[in-house]
Every structure is written in structure tokens, then in C-alpha cells.
N, C-alpha and C positions, 0 to 999 in steps of 0.2 A: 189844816191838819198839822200840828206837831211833829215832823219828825227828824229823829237826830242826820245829821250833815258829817261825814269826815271828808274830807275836799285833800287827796293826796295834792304831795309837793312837784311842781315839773309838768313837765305836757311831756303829748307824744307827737308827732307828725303824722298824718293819715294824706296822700296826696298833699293837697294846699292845703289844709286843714287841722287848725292847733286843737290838740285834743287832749280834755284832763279829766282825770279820772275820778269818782266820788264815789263815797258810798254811805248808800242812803236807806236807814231801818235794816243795815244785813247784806243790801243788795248793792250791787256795780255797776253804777251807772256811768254814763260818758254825756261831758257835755263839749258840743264842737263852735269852737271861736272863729270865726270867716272874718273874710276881708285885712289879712293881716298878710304881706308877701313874706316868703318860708324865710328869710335874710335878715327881716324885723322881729322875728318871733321871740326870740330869746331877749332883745333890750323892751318888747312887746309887754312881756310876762314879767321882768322886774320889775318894769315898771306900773303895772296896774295889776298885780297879782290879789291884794288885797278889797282893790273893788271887783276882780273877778270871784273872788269868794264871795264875797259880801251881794252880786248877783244872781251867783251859782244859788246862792240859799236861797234867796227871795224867787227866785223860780223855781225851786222846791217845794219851796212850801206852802207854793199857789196852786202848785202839781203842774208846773205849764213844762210839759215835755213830750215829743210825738209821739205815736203807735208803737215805734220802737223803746222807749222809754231815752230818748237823747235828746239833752236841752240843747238849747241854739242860741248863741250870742252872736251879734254880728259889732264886729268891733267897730266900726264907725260910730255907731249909735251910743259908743263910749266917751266920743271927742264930745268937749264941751266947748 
């Protein structure tokens, strides 16, 4: 399915939990990034901001997000 992506700029912190926010067809969605400790988060995000978009969409657009409507990145599975 098609649908438009705005992927705000920045995260939020939820507990341990980097969190950014999208929206997607209208709607606000939250996708939450693990495995990152709250002290890495910020050199985290500059530095892979753009493949975090570039994931954030492709789980989008596959519709891969839970009951609650929140994707889940687990940042390990980013290291190559």
C-alpha cells in the first residue's frame, strides 16, 4: 500500500526507549528504537538518522507495526 511518510525531525525518550515520531496518511504514529543506552542516543540518531527513515518507510509500507499501531527497530540489527 502506498502511503505518504512525514518522519518528524529528533526523537523523544520514553524510559530506555528512543522514540520518533511519523505521520503516516493523517495519522501519528510512533516508531520505538531499542537497544541504544539513553547516553548514545543523540551521536545514535545523527548518525543513522537517514537509514532510520529510510527503515521507518519500508516498515510502513509493508504495514509491519503492532496492535498498537508502533514500529519497532531494534538498533543492533542496524550494525553491519
Amino acid at each position: 500500500m502506498n502511503q505518504a511518510v512525514q518522519i518528524q525531525d529528533g526523537f523523544e525518550i520514553l524510559d530506555d526507549i528512543m522514540v520518533i515520531k511519523l505521520i503516516v496518511s493523517g495519522l501519528i504514529m510512533h516508531c520505538h528504537v531499542r537497544g541504544i543506552a539513553i547516553g548514545d542516543m543523540d551521536e545514535f540518531y545523527q548518525a543513522n538518522q537517514f537509514d532510520l527513515e529510510e527503515i521507518i518507510s519500508e516498515l510502513v509500507e509493508n504495514e509491519q507495526w503492532d496492535e498498537n499501531g508502533v514500529i519497532h527497530i531494534n538498533a543492533k540489527s542496524m550494525e553491519a
